[in-house]
C-alpha positions as CSV (number, residue, x, y, z in Angstrom):
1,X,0.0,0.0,0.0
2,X,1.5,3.2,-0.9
3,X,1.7,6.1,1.2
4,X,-1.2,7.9,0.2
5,X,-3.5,5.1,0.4
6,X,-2.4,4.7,4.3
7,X,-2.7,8.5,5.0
8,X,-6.2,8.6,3.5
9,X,-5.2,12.3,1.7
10,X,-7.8,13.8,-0.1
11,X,-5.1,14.3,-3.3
12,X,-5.5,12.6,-5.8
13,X,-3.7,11.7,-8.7
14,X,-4.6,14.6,-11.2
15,X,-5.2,12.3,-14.4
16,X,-6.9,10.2,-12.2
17,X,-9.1,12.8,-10.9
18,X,-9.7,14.7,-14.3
19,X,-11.1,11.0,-15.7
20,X,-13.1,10.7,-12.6
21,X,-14.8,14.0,-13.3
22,X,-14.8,13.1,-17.1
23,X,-16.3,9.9,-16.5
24,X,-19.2,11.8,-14.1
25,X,-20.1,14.7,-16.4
26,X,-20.9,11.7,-18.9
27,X,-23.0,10.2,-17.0
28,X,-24.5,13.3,-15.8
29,X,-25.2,14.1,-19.4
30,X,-26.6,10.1,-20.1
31,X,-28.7,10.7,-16.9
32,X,-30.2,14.1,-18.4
33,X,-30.6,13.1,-22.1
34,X,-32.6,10.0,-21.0
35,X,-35.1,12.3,-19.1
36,X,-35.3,14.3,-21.7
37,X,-38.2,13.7,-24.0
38,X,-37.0,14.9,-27.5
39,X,-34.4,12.2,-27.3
40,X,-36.5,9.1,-26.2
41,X,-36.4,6.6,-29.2
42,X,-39.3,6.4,-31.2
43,X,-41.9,3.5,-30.5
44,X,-41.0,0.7,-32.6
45,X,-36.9,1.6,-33.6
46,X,-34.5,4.9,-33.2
47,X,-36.6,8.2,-34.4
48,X,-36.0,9.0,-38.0
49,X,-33.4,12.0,-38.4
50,X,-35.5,15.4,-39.2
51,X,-35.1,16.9,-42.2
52,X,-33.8,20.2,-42.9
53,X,-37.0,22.1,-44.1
54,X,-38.1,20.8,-40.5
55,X,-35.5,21.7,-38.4
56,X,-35.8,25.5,-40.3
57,X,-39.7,25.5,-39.4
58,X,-39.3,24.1,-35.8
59,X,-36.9,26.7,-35.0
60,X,-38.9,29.1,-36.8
61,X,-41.7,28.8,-34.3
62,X,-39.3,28.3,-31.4
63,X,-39.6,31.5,-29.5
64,X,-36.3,32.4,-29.5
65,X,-35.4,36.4,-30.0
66,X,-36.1,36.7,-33.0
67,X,-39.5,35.3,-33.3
68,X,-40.4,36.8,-29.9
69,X,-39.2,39.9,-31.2
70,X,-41.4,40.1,-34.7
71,X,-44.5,38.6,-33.1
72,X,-44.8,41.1,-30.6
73,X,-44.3,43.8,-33.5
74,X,-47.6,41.5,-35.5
75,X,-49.4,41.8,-32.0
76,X,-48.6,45.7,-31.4
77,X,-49.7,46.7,-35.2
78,X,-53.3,44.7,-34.6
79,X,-53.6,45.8,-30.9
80,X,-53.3,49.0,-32.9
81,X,-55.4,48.7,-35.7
82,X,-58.4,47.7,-33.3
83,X,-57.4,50.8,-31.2
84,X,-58.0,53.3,-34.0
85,X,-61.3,51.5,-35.0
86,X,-62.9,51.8,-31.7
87,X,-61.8,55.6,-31.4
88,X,-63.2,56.6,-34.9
89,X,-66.8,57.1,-34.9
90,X,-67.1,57.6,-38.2
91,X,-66.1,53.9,-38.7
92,X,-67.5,52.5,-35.4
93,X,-71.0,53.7,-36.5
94,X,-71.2,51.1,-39.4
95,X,-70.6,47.9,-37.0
96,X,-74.1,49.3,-35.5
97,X,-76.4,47.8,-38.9
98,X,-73.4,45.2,-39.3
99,X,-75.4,42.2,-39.9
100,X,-77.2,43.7,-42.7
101,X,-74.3,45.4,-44.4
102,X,-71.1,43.8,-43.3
103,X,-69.2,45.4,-46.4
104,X,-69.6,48.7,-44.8
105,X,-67.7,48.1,-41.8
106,X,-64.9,46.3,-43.1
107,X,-64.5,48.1,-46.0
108,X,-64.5,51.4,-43.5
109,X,-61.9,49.7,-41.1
110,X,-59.6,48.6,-44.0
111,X,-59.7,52.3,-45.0
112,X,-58.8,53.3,-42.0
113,X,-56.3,51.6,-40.6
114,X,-54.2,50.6,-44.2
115,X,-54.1,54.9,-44.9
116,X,-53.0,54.8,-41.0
117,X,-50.0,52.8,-41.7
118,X,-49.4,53.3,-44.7
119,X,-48.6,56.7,-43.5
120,X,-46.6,56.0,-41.0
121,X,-44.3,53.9,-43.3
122,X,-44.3,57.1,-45.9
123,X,-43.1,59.5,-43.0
124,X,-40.3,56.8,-41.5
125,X,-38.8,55.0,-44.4
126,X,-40.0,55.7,-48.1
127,X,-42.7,57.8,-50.0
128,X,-43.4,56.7,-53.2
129,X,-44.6,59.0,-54.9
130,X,-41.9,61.9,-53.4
131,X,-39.5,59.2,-55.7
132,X,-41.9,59.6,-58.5
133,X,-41.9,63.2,-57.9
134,X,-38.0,62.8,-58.3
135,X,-37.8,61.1,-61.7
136,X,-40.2,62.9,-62.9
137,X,-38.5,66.4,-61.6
138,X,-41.3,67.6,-60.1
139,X,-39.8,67.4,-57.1
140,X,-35.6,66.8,-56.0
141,X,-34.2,63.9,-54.4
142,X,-34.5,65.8,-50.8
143,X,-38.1,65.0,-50.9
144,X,-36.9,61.3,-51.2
145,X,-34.7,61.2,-48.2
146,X,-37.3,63.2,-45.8
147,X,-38.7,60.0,-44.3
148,X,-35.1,58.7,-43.3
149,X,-33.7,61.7,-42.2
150,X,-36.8,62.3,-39.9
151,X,-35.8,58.8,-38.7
152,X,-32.4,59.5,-38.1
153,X,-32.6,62.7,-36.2
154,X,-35.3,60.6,-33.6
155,X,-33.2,58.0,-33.0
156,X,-29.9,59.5,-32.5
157,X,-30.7,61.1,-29.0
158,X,-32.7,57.5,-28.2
159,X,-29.7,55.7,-29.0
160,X,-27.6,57.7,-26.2
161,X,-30.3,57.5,-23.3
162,X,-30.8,53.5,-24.4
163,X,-27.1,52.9,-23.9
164,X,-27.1,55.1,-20.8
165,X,-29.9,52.3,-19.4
166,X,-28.8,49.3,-21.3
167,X,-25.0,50.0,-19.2
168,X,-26.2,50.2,-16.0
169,X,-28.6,47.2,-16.6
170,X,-25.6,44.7,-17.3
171,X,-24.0,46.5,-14.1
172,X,-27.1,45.3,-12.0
173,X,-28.1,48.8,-11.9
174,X,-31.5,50.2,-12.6
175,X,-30.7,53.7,-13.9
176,X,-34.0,55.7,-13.8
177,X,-32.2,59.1,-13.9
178,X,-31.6,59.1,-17.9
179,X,-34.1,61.7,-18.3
180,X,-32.1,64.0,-15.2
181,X,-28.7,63.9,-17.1
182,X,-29.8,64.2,-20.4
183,X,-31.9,67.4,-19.0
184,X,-28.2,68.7,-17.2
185,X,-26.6,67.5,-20.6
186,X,-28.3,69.8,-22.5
187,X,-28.2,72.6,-20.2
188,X,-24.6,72.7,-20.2
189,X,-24.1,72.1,-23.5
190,X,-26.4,75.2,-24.6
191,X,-25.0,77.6,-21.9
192,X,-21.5,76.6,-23.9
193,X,-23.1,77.1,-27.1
194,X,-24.0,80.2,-26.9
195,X,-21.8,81.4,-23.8
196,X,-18.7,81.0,-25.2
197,X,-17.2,82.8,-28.1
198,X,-14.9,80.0,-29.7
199,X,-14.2,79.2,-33.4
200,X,-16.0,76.8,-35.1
201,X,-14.9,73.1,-34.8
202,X,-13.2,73.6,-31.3
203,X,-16.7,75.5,-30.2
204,X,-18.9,72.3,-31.0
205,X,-16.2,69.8,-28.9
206,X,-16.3,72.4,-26.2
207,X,-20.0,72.2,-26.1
208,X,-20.3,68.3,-26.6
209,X,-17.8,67.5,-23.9
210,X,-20.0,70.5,-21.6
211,X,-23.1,68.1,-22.3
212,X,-21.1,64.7,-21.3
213,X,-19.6,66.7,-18.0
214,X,-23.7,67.7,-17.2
215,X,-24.5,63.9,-17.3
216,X,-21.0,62.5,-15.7
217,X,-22.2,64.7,-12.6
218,X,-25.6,63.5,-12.4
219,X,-24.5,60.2,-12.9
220,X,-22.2,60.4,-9.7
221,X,-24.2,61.5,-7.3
222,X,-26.3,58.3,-7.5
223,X,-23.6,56.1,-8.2
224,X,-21.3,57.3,-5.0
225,X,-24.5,57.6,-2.9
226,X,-25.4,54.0,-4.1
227,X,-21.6,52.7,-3.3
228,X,-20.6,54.6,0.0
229,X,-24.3,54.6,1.6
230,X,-26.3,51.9,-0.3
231,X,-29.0,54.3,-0.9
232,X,-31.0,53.1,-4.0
233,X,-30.6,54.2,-7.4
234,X,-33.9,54.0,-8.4
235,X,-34.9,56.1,-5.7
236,X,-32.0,58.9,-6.0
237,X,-32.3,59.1,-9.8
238,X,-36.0,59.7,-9.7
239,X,-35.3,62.7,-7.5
240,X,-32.7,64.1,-9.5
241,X,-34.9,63.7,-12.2
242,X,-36.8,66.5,-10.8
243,X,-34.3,68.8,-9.4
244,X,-33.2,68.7,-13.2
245,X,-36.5,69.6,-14.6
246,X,-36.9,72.3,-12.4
247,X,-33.1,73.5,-12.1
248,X,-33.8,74.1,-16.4
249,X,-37.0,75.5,-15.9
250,X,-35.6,78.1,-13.7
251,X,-32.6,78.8,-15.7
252,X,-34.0,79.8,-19.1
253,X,-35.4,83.0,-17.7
254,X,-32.3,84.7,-15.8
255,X,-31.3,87.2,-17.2
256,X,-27.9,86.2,-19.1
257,X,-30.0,83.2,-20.7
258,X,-33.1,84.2,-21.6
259,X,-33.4,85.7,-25.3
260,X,-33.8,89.3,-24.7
261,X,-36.2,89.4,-27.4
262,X,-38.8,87.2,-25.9
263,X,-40.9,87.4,-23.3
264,X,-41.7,83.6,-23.0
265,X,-39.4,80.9,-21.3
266,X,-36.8,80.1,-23.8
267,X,-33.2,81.1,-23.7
268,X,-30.5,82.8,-26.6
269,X,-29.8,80.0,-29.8
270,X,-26.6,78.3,-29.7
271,X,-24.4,79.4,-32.0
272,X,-23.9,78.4,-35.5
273,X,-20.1,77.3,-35.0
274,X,-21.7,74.6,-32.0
275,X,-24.1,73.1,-33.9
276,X,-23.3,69.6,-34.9
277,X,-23.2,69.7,-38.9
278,X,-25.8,68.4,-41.1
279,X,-25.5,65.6,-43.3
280,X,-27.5,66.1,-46.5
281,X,-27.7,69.8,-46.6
282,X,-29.8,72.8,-44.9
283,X,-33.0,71.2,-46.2
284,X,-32.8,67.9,-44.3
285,X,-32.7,67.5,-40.4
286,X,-30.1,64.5,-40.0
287,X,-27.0,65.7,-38.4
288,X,-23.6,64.2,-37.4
289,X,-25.4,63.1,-33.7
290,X,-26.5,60.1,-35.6
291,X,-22.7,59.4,-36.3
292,X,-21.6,60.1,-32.9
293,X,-24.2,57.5,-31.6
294,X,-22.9,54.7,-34.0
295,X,-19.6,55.4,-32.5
296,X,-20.8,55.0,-29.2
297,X,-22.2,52.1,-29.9
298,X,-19.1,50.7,-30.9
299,X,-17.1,52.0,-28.0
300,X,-20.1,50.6,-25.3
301,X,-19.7,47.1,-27.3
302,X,-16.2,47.2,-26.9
303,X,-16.5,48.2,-23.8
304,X,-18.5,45.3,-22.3
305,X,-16.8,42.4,-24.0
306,X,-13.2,43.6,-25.2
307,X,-12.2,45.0,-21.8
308,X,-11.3,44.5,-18.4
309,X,-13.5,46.7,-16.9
310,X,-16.6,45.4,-18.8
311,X,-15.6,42.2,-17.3
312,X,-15.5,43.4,-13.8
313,X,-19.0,45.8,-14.8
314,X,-21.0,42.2,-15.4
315,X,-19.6,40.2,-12.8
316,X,-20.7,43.1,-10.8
317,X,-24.0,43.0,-12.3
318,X,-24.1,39.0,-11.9
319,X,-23.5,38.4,-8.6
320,X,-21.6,41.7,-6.4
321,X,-21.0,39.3,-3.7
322,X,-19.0,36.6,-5.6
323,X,-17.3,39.5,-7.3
324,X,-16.4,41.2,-4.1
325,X,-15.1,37.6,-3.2
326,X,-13.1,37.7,-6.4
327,X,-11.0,41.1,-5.5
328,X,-13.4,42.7,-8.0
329,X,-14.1,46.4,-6.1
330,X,-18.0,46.8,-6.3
331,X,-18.0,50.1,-4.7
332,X,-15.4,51.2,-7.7
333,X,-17.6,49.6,-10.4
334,X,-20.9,50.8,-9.0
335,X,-19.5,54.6,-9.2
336,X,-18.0,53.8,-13.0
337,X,-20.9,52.4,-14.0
338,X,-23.6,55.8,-13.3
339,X,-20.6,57.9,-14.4
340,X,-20.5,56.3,-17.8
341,X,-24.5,55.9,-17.8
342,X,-24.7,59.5,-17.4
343,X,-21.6,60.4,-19.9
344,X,-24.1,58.8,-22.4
345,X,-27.0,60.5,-21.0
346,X,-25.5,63.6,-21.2
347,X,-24.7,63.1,-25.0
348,X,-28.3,62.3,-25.7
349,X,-29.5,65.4,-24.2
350,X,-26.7,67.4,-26.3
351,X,-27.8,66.3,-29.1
352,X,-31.1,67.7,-28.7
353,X,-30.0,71.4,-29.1
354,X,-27.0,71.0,-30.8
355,X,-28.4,69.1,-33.6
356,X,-31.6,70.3,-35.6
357,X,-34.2,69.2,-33.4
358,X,-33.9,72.4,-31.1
359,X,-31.6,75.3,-31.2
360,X,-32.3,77.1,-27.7
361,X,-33.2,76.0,-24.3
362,X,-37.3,75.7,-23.4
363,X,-38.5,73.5,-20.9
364,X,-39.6,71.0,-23.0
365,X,-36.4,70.4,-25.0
366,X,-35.2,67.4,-23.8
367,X,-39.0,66.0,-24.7
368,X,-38.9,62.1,-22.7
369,X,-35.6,60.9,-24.7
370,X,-34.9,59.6,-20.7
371,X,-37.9,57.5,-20.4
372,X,-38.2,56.5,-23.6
373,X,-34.5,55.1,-23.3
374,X,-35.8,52.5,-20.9
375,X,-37.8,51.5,-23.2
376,X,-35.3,50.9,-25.9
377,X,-32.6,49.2,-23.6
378,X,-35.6,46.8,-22.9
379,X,-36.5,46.5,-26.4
380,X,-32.6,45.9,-27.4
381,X,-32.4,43.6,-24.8
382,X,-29.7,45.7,-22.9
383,X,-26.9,44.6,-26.0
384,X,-25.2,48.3,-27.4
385,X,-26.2,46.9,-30.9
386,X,-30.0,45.5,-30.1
387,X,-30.9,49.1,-28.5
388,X,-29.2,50.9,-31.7
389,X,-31.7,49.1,-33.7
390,X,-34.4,49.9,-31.1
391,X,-34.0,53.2,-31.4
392,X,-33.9,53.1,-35.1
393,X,-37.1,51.2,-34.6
394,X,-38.9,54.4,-32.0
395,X,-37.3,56.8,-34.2
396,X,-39.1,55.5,-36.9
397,X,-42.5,55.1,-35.2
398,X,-41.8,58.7,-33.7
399,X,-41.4,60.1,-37.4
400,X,-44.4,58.6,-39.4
401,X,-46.4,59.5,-36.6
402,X,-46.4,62.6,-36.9
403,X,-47.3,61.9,-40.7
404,X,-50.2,59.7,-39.5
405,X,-51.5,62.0,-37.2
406,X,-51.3,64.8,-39.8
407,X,-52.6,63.1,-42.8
408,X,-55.1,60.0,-41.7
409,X,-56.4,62.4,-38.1
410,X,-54.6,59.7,-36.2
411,X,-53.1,60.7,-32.5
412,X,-50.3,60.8,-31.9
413,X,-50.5,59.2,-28.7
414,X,-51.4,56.3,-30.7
415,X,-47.8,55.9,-31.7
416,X,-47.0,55.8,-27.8
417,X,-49.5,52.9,-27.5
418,X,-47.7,51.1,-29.9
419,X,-44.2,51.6,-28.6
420,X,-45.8,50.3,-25.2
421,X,-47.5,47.4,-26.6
422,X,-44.0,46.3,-28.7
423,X,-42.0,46.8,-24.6
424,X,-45.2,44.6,-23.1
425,X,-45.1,41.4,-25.4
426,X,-41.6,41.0,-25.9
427,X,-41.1,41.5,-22.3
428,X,-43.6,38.7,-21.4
429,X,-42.7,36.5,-23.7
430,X,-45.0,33.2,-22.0
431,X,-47.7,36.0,-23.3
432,X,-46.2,35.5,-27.1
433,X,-46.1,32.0,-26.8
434,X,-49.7,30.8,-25.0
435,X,-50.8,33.6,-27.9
436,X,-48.8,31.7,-30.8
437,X,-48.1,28.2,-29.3
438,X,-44.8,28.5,-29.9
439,X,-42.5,25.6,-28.6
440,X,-42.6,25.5,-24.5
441,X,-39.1,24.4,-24.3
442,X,-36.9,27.3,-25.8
443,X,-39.8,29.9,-24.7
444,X,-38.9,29.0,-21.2
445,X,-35.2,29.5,-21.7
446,X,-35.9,32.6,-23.0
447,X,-38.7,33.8,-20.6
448,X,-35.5,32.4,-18.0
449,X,-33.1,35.3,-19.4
450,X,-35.3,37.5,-19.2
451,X,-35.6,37.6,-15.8
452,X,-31.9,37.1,-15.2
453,X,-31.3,40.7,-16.8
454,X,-30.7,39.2,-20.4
């Protein structure tokens, strides 16, 4: 008997032990895969090997991203279609002699809600007949671009704010105060835009890295609060949210910032030299923001997976006390993470009166980019490139609605009803499934990330 067989030590002989461990994972994974019932044999002999047009449709109408994701957009535009029947009267009159002249109704519905959206896809991504207008010259190619430049100029602040909440999701943090740094974002940034007297060029930087300053501030106070104290972020960012409101409202009309020519509350314009430059001339909205936002982006991406701090930032947001345990410094992360949040923020509010949207200070200027940023982090699933295509996705609604609502009478709270109703069902995606009957298995899985925090 060797000595470590009389001393009873718990060592073992490493290849040994790595065998032993090898030979128990395989029976682990035996044990599972004869529980599980996709790979019971079939009555009778081994199941037949599915073919590839199956495999395609079964995953299909597995409810996986994707299909979640596209089902809840079917579900929000027929939510929506019943919603503007109900609330025309015009066309809710004729289901009163319905069983005598069925035609009516649906023919009046069909109207209604195929103008609807047909209009809304006209003022977000293409008008026909502006590119008719263009090869037949009645009209330039401007006219063609409209619809995607209104698109672009939405989405570039939403893309911002979105990161802003997306970053401090994967940090475990839920960053409420979007709206509050964007709101000190833009205040900063204008009072540099029109405070300072700099050259073009080095003017705009001035006034873009005054905007990311605003929302690094307001970022810190909840995330040193939230480290040192353990006070809740939810619950400081809400307040700041409201000291920022009313901090701008109170601004615009001392004397110094409010345009001397008006008597209302709005303050002097930026000036021309720090406004961020458009990209397809005077005539068309779209600016360089929406460059700045791909870049971001990029950099939060690359941030997240590439580096050592995104490491730390989502072991953080995994589990702080088995990061703690791992010399991972949670107070340091937690501070890092509402700094960068509001960096972002602060960008997204920026680009609201640098860009073309606004050129001066008024209460309403930073509009809800904040809130609405929650609701494209959730929509992009927290993942810098899912809530870029979110926001693409808002901005879009955000720009043919106000084509809808001007050409078919539709509201344009309708739009918000459909943004809500796309957050709802892909958020509850058991709802998509018992709706659809999608596959139990791989909904689950989802419906499990999900409320893990993707």
């Amino acid at each position: 008997m060797s000595e470590r067989q009389r001393s009873g030590s718990p060592d073992k002989d490493p290849a040994s032990e790595a065998q032993a461990a090898q030979d128990s994972l395989g029976n682990t994974e035996r044990a599972e895969d004869a529980t599980t019932p996709e790979a019971a044999p079939a009555a009778g002999g081994t199941e037949p090997k599915p073919t590839l047009g199956r495999l395609f449709l079964e995953n299909l109408w597995a409810a996986n991203t994707v299909t979640v994701t596209v089902l809840s957009l079917v579900l929000a535009i027929v939510v929506g279609a019943i919603l503007m029947i109900i609330s025309d009267p015009d066309v809710l009159s004729t289901y009163s002699y319905i069983t005598a002249r069925p035609s009516d109704a649906l023919n009046s519905s069909w109207t209604l809600v195929s103008e609807a959206y047909a209009n809304l896809f006209k003022g977000a991504i293409f008008d026909p007949e502006a590119f008719s207008g263009w090869l037949d010259g009645s009209n330039g190619w401007q006219a063609v671009l409209a619809p995607i430049s209104e698109t672009l100029t939405y989405t570039a602040p939403l893309v911002f704010t979105g990161l802003s909440v997306a970053l401090a999701f994967r940090g475990g943090l839920f960053n409420i105060g979007a709206q509050g740094q964007a709101t000190i974002g833009v205040v900063l940034a204008a009072l540099a835009g029109f405070l300072l007297p700099l050259p073009p060029g080095l003017h705009l930087l001035v006034a873009l890295l005054a905007g990311a300053l605003g929302g690094v501030i307001w970022g810190f106070i909840p995330g040193i609060l939230k480290a040192r104290t353990g006070a809740h972020e939810v619950i400081n960012t809400i307040m700041l949210n409201y000291i920022a409101t009313y901090f701008l409202t109170w601004l615009i009309v001392q004397n110094g910032v409010q345009d001397p020519n008006r008597t209302d509350a709005i303050s002097r314009p930026v000036d021309p030299s720090a406004q961020l430059p458009r990209l397809l001339g005077d005539n068309l909205r779209v600016h360089a923001g929406i460059l700045l936002a791909v870049l971001a982006t990029w950099a939060v991406a690359w941030l997240l997976n590439r580096s050592t701090l995104g490491f730390e930032l989502r072991a953080v947001g995994a589990n702080p006390d088995a990061a703690r345990t791992a010399g991972i410094s949670v107070t340091r992360t937690y501070v890092l993470i509402m700094v960068f949040a509001g960096l972002l923020a602060g960008l997204g509010g920026s680009n609201m009166v640098l860009g073309s949207t606004a050129s001066a200070l008024t209460p309403l200027v930073v509009a809800q980019i904040g809130f609405d940023g929650i609701l494209v982090a959730l929509l992009g699933r927290v993942k810098p490139w899912g809530v870029a295509l979110a926001a693409l996705l808002f901005g879009a609604l955000q720009a043919g609605g106000n084509r809808m609502q001007s050409y078919s009478g539709i509201s344009l709270e309708l739009v918000t009803v459909l943004q809500a109703l796309i957050v709802i069902f892909i958020a509850a995606p058991a709802l998509v499934k018992a709706i659809f009957q999608l596959r139990a298995a791989r909904a689950a899985r989802l419906q499990t990330s999900l409320a893990k925090g993707w």
